[in-house]
C-alpha positions in Angstrom: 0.0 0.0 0.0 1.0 3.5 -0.8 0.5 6.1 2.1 1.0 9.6 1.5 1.1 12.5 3.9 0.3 15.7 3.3 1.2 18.1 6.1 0.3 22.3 5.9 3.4 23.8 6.3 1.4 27.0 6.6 2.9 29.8 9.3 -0.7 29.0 11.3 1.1 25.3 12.1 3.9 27.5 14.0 0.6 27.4 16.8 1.3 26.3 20.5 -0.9 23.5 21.9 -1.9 23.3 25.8 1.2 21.6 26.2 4.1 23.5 24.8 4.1 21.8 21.0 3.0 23.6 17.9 0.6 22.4 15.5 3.8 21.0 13.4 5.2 19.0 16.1 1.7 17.2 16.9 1.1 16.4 13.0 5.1 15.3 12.7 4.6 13.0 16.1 1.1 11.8 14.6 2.6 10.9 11.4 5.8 9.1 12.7 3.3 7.0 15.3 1.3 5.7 12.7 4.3 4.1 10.6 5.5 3.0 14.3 2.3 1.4 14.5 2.4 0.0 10.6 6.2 -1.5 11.4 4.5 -3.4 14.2 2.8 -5.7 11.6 4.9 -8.3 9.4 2.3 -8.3 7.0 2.4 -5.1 5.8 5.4 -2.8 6.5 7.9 -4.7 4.1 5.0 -4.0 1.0 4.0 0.0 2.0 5.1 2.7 0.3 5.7 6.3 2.2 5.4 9.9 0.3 5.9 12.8 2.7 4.8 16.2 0.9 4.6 19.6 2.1 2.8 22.4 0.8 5.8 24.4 -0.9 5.4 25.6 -3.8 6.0 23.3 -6.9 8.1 19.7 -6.8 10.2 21.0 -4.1 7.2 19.7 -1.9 7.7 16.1 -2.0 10.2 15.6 0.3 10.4 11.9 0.5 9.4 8.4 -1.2 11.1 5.7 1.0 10.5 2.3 1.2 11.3 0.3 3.9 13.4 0.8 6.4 12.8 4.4 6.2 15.5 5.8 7.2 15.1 8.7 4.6 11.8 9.2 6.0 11.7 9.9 9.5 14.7 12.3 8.9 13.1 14.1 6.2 10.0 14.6 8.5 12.0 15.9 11.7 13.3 18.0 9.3 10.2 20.0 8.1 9.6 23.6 9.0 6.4 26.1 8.6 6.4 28.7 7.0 4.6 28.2 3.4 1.1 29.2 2.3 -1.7 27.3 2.8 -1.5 25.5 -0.8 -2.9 22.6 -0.2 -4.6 21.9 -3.5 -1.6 22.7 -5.2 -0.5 20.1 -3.2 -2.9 17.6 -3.7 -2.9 17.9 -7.7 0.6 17.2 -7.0 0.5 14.2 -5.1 -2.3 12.8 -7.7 0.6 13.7 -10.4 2.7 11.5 -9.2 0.5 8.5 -7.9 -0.8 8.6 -11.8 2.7 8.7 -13.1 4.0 6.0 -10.6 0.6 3.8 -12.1 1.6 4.3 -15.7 5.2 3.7 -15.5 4.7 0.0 -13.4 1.5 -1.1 -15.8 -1.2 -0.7 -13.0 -3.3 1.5 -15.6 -4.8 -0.9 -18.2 -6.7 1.9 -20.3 -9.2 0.0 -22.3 -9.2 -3.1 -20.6 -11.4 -2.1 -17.4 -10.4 -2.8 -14.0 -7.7 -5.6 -13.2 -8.5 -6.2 -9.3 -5.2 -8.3 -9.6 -3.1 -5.1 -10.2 -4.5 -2.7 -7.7 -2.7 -0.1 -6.0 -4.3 1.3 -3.2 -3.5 4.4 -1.9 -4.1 6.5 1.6 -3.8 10.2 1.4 -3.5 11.5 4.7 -4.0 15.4 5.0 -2.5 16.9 8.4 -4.1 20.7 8.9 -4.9 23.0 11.4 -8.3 24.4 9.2 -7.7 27.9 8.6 -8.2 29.8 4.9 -6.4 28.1 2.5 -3.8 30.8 1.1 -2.2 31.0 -2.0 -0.3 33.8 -4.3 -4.3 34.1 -5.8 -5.5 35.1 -2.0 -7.8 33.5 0.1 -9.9 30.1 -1.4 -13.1 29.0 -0.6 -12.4 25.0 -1.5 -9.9 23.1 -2.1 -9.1 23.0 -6.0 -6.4 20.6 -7.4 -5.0 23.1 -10.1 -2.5 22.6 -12.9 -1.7 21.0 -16.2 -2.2 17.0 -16.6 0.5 15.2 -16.2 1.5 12.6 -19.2 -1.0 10.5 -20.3 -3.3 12.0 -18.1 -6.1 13.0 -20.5 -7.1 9.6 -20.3 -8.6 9.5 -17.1 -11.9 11.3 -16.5 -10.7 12.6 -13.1 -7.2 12.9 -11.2 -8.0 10.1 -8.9 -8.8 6.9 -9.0 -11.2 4.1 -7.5 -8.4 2.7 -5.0 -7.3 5.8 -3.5 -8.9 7.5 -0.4 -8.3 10.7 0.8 -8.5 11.8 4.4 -8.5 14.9 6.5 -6.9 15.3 10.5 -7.7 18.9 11.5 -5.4 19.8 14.4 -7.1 22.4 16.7 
């Protein structure tokens, strides 16, 4: 399985909690316990796949795609700071990029031939925010809108995602 994390590196992350940690540290702490928790069973962490991406601007925001053991992981997570916009779509279209790219290149896209339950990839997006606006160079959004070109061989899909990929959302408050 593929597991993604997005984390908003947005100046509004820089927050303090009750107990000292900013919102940063509690999504970095959140993140690293649930691979901890993913290592813990043999049947899985020797098959996932990590992506760690930030909300910089362009491909400077994926940091990391590490395998196991993860070493390149976990330091490239400690080593995240905030102060980006809130991009967050910018992000996701970018992520969605890449997991289509990753599909073509290894054969997991069978256009024409409908779905191959054999040759699945399923994917978990993981969004880490703290909920405010979502900023960008265009001002404040409303939504959420993946933006930007398609990536190759991308006007083959109807839409930038695919049936074995599920997003979710962790607000941090």
């Amino acid at each position: 399985m593929t597991v993604v994390f997005v984390i908003d590196t947005s100046a509004s992350m820089n927050q303090r909690c009750s107990n000292g940690l900013s919102l940063l540290d509690c999504a970095k702490s959140a993140v690293e316990h649930f691979v901890k928790l993913r290592l813990r069973d043999i049947t899985w962490h020797k098959s996932d796949r990590y992506l760690l991406v930030t909300c910089e601007e362009g491909v400077n925001a994926i940091k990391v795609v590490d395998k196991y053991p993860f070493v390149n992981f976990t330091r490239a997570l400690k080593s995240i700071e905030a102060h980006d916009l809130t991009e967050i779509g910018t992000s996701l279209q970018l992520v969605l990029d890449y997991l289509h790219l990753h599909r073509l290149v290894n054969d997991t896209e069978k256009y024409g031939q409908g779905r191959n339950p054999i040759h699945i990839e399923p994917t978990t997006i993981i969004l880490l925010t703290d909920g405010t606006e979502l900023t960008s160079k265009a001002g404040v959004l409303k939504t959420i809108v993946p933006n930007g070109p398609a990536p190759a061989g991308g006007e083959l899909a109807a839409k930038p995602y695919r049936w074995d990929q599920r997003v979710f959302a962790i607000v941090l408050r």
